[in-house]
C-alpha positions in Angstrom: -27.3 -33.5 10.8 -23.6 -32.3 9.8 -23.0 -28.8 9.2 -21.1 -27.9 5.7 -18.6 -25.1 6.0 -19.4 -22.2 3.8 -17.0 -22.5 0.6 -17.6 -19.0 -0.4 -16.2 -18.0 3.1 -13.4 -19.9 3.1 -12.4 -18.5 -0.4 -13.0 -15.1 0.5 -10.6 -15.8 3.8 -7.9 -16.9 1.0 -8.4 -14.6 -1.0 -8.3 -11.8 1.1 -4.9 -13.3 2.6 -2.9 -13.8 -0.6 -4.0 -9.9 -1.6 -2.1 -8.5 1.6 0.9 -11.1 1.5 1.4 -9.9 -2.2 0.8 -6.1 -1.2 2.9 -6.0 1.6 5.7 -8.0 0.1 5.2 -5.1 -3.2 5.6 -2.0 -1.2 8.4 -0.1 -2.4 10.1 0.6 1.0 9.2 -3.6 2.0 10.7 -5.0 -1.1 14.3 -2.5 -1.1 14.3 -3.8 2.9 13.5 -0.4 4.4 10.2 -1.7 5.8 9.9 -3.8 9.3 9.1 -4.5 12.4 12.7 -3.2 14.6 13.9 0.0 14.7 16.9 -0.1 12.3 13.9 0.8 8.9 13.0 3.3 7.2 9.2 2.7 8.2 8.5 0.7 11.0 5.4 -1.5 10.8 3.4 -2.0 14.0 1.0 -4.9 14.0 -0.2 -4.8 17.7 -3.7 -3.3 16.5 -3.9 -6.6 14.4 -4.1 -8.3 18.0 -6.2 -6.2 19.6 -8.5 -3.3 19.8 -7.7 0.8 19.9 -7.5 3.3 17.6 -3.7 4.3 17.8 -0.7 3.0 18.4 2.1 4.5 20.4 5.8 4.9 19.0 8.6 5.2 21.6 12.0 7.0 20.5 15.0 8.0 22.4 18.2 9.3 21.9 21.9 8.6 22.7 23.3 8.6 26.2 26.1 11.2 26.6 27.5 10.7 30.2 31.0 10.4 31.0 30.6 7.2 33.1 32.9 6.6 35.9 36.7 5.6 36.0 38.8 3.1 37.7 37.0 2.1 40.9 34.9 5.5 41.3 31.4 5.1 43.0 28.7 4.1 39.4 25.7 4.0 42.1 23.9 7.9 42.2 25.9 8.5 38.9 23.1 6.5 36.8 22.2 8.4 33.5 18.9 9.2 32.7 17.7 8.3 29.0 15.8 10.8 27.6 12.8 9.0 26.1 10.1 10.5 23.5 6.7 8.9 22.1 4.7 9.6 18.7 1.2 8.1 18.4 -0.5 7.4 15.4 -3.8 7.2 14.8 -5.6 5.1 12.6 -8.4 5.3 9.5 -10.3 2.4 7.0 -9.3 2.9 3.3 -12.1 0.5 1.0 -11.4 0.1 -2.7 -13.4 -1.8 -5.4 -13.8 -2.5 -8.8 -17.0 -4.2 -10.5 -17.3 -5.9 -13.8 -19.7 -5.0 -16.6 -21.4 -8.5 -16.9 -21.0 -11.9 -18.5 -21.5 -11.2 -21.9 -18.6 -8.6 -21.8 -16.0 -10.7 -19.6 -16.8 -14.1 -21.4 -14.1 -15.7 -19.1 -14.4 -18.3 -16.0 -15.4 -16.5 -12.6 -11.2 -17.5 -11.3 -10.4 -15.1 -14.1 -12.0 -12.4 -12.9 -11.5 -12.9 -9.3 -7.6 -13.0 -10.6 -7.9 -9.6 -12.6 -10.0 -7.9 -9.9 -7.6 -8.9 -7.4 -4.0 -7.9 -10.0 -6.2 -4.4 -9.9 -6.9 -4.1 -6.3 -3.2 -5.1 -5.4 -2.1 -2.3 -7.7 -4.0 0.3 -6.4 -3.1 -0.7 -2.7 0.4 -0.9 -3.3 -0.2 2.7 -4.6 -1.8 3.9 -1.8 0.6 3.0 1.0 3.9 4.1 -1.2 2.1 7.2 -1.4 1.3 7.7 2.0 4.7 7.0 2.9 6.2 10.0 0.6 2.9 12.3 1.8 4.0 11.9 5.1 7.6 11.8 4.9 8.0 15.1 2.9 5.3 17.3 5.3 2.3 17.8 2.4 -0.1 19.2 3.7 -1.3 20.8 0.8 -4.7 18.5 -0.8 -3.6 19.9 -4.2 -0.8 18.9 -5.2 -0.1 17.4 -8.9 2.4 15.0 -10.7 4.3 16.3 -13.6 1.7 15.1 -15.6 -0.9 17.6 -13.8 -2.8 14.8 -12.3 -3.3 15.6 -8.2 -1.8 13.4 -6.0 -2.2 14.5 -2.7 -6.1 14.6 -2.1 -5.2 11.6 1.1 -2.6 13.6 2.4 -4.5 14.1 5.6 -5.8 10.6 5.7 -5.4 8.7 9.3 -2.8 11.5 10.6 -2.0 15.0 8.8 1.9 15.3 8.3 4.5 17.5 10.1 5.4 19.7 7.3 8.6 22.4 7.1 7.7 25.0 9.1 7.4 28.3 6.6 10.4 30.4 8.3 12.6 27.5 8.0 11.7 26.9 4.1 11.5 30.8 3.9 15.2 31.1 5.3 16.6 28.2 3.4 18.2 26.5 5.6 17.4 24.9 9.4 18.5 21.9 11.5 17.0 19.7 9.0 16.4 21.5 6.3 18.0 22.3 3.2 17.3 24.3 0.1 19.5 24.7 -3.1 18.5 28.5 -3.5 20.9 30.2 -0.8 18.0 32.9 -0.3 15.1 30.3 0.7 12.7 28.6 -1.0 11.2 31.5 -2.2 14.2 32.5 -4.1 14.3 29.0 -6.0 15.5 29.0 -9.7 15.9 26.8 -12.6 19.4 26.5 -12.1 19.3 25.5 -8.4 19.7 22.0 -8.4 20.4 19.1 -6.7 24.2 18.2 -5.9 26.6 15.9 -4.2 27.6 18.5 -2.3 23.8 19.5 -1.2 23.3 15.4 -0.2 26.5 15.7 2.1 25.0 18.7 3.5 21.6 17.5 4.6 24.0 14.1 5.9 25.8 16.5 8.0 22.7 18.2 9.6 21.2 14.5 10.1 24.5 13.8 11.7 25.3 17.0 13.9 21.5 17.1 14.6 20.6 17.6 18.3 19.1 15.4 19.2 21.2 13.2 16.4 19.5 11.3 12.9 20.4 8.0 13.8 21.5 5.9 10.3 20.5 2.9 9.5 23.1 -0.2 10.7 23.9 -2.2 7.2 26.5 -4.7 7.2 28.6 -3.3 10.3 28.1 0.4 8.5 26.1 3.7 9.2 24.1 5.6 6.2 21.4 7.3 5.3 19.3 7.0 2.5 18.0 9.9 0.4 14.3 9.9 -1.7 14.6 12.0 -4.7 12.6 12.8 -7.6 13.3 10.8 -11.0 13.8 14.5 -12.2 16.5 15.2 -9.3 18.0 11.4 -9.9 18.6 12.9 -14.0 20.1 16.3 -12.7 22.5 14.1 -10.6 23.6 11.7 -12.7 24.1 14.5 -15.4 26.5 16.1 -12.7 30.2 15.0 -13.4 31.5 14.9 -9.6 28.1 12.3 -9.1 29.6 10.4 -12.3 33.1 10.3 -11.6 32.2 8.8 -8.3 30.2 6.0 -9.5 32.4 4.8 -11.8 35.2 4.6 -9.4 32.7 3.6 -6.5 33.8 -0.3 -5.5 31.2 -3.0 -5.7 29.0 -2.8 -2.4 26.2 -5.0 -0.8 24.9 -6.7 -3.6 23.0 -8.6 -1.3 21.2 -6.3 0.2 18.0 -5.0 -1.6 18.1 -1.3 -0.2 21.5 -1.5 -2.3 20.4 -2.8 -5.4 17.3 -0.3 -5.5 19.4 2.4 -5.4 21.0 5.2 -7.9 24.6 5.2 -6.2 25.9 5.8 -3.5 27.5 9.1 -2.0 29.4 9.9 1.2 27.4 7.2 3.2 24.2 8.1 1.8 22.2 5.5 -0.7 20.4 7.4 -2.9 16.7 6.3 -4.1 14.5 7.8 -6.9 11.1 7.5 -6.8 7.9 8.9 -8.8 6.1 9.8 -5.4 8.6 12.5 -4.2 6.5 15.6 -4.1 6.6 18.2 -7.0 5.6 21.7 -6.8 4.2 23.3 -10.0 5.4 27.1 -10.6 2.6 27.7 -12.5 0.1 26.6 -10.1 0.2 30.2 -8.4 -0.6 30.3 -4.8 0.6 27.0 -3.9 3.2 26.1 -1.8 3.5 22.6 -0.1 1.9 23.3 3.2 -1.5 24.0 1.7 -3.2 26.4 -1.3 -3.4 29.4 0.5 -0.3 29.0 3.3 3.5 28.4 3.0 6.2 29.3 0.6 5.1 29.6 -3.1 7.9 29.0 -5.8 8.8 30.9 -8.7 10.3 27.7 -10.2 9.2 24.3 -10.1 11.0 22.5 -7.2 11.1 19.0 -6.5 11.0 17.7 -2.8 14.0 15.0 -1.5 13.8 13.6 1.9 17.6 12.1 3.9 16.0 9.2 6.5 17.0 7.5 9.6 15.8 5.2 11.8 12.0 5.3 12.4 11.6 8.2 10.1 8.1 6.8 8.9 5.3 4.9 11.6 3.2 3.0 10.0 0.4 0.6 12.2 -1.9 -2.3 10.8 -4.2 -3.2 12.4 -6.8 -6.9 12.3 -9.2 -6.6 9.1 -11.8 -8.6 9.3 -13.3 -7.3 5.5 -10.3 -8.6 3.4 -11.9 -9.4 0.3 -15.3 -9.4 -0.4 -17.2 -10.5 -3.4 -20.5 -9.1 -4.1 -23.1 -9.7 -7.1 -25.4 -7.1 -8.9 -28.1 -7.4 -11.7 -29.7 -10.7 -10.9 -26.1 -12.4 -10.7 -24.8 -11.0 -14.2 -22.4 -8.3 -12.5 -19.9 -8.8 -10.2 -17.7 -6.8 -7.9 -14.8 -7.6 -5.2 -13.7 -5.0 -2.5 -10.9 -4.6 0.0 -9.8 -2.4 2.8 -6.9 -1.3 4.7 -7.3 -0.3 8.4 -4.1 1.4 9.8 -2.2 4.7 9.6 0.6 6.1 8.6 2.9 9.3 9.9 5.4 11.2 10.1 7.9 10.1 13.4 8.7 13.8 15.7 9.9 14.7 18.9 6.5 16.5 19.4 7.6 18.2 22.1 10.6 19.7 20.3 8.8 20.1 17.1 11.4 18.3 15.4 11.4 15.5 13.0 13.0 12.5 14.2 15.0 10.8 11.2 14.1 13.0 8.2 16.0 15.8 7.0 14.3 17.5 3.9 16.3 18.7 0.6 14.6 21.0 -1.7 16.0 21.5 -5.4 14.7 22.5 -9.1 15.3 20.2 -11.6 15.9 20.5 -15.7 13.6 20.9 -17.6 13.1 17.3 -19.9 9.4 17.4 -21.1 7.9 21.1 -22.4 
């Protein structure tokens, strides 16, 4: 007697792989070509947990040689250089999403319908969920309470699989540090409406990634270095307002159309491509007693300041690892309800030389911004 192969399995196995293709291929950072597997990204994706066990994955980063070298026909053996070599791990966590349907009566459509809707939903929301994580970790919030300028909080996964490296409070309290920067000269503290974000405050935080010790590599595009910077759709209307940022655009020549993490982008300014995003971090004025390290710790603000971040190389880590509960499709109420799920297991954070306590490719800008909704 021949076995038949399970045809709900095999769908669920589909499924479940057309969800992540279409997720991955989504992700902000994936689909502007900052996302990948070598070094020269934004976020580099590690997939060895996808091919075997363990519960974090190990990031190695090193730095630039600096030796002289030897002339002419001088003696190279016993004048080797060592290469100074660092590692970040990152641990990992399961995130599970679902979404269940009222019933037959109320959907009145085939059963591919729904799977399709459920699955639009679920891609959403996962998309969602690693973009965020990405900026969470990126700009150092530690802080669960955070809130979009619409007053909904967005931070309440900050902590999930790693918590982030955030600015140390007497670097944001000073205003200034090896990679920091902060519009108000007297620290962040000291921020006001009309501290905003500049040209000249994005060739700053370029010059600390580039002077940095141990140095910000860019990222190689086309035979050329830059760095890109994240800022705030707020921050992105400041600048574009600003009439050294518009003069420069409209004489800037026609670059890299090509490339995607061009194309994405708001301009470009003194080798730095400039990216807005929703998911750069906001910090309410009014929400008193709240900086971005947590509610009751770090710098509070006595105007509402909106968080940028200049990358490198390797400045986000993010692992995957094998997920054996893709998509699952479960039914409730005697068949009439239906419900699909999906999980991520990986992690995301934050790249460092730990033992310098330094970030390794992310210099952080903080600004205001105008005020455009009341």
């Amino acid at each position: 007697m021949a076995n038949t192969v399970s045809v709900d399995a095999l769908r669920q196995e589909v499924w479940g792989k057309d969800l992540y293709r279409d997720v991955l291929s989504d992700i902000y950072f994936q689909a502007n070509g900052m996302m990948g597997t070598d070094i020269n990204n934004i976020v580099q994706h590690k997939n060895e947990l996808s091919k075997e066990a363990g519960d974090v994955a190990t990031f190695g980063i090193s730095v630039r040689m600096t030796g002289n070298g030897v002339d002419g026909d001088s003696e190279l053996e016993g004048q080797e250089e060592a290469i100074n070599t660092y590692s970040e791990q990152i641990a990992i966590d399961q995130k599970r999403f679902a979404v269940r349907l009222t019933g037959k009566l109320d959907e009145q459509k085939a059963a591919y319908n729904m799977r399709t809707d459920a699955k639009d939903k679920l891609k959403q929301r996962l998309v969602e969920f690693h973009e965020r994580q990405v900026f969470l970790k990126m700009q150092g919030i530690v802080n669960p309470t955070l809130t979009d300028i619409a007053a909904v909080t967005v931070s309440a996964a900050c902590a999930w699989s790693n918590t982030p490296d955030y600015v140390a409070d007497a670097v944001d309290a000073a205003g200034s540090g090896s990679r920091y920067v902060c519009a108000a000269s007297g620290g962040l503290d000291a921020i006001a409406v009309t501290d905003l974000i500049t040209p000249q405050l994005i060739s700053k935080a370029k010059l600390l990634a580039t002077v940095a010790n141990p140095q910000i590599q860019p990222l190689r595009i086309g035979g050329k270095d830059y760095y890109v910077l994240f800022i705030h759709p707020y921050q992105a209307y400041d600048l574009h307002q600003n009439a050294t940022w518009s003069q420069a655009m409209r004489e800037a020549e026609v670059r890299g159309k090509e490339n995607p993490i061009f194309t994405g982008a708001d301009g470009v300014w003194d080798g730095v491509i400039v990216h807005s995003h929703p998911y750069c971090s906001f910090l309410d004025a009014s929400a008193q007693a709240t900086g971005f390290r947590s509610a009751s710790a770090g710098t509070v603000v006595l105007a509402d300041t909106f968080r940028a971040s200049l990358c490198g190389q390797q400045a986000i880590g993010m692992v995957q690892c094998k997920n054996d509960n893709k998509w699952v499709e479960k039914t409730f109420d005697y068949g009439n309800k239906v419900g699909f799920a999906t999980s991520f297991i990986g992690g995301y954070q934050k790249i460092q030389f730990s033992t310098l306590a330094l970030d390794y490719a992310v210099v952080t800008l903080d600004t205001s911004a105008s005020t455009i909704v009341a």
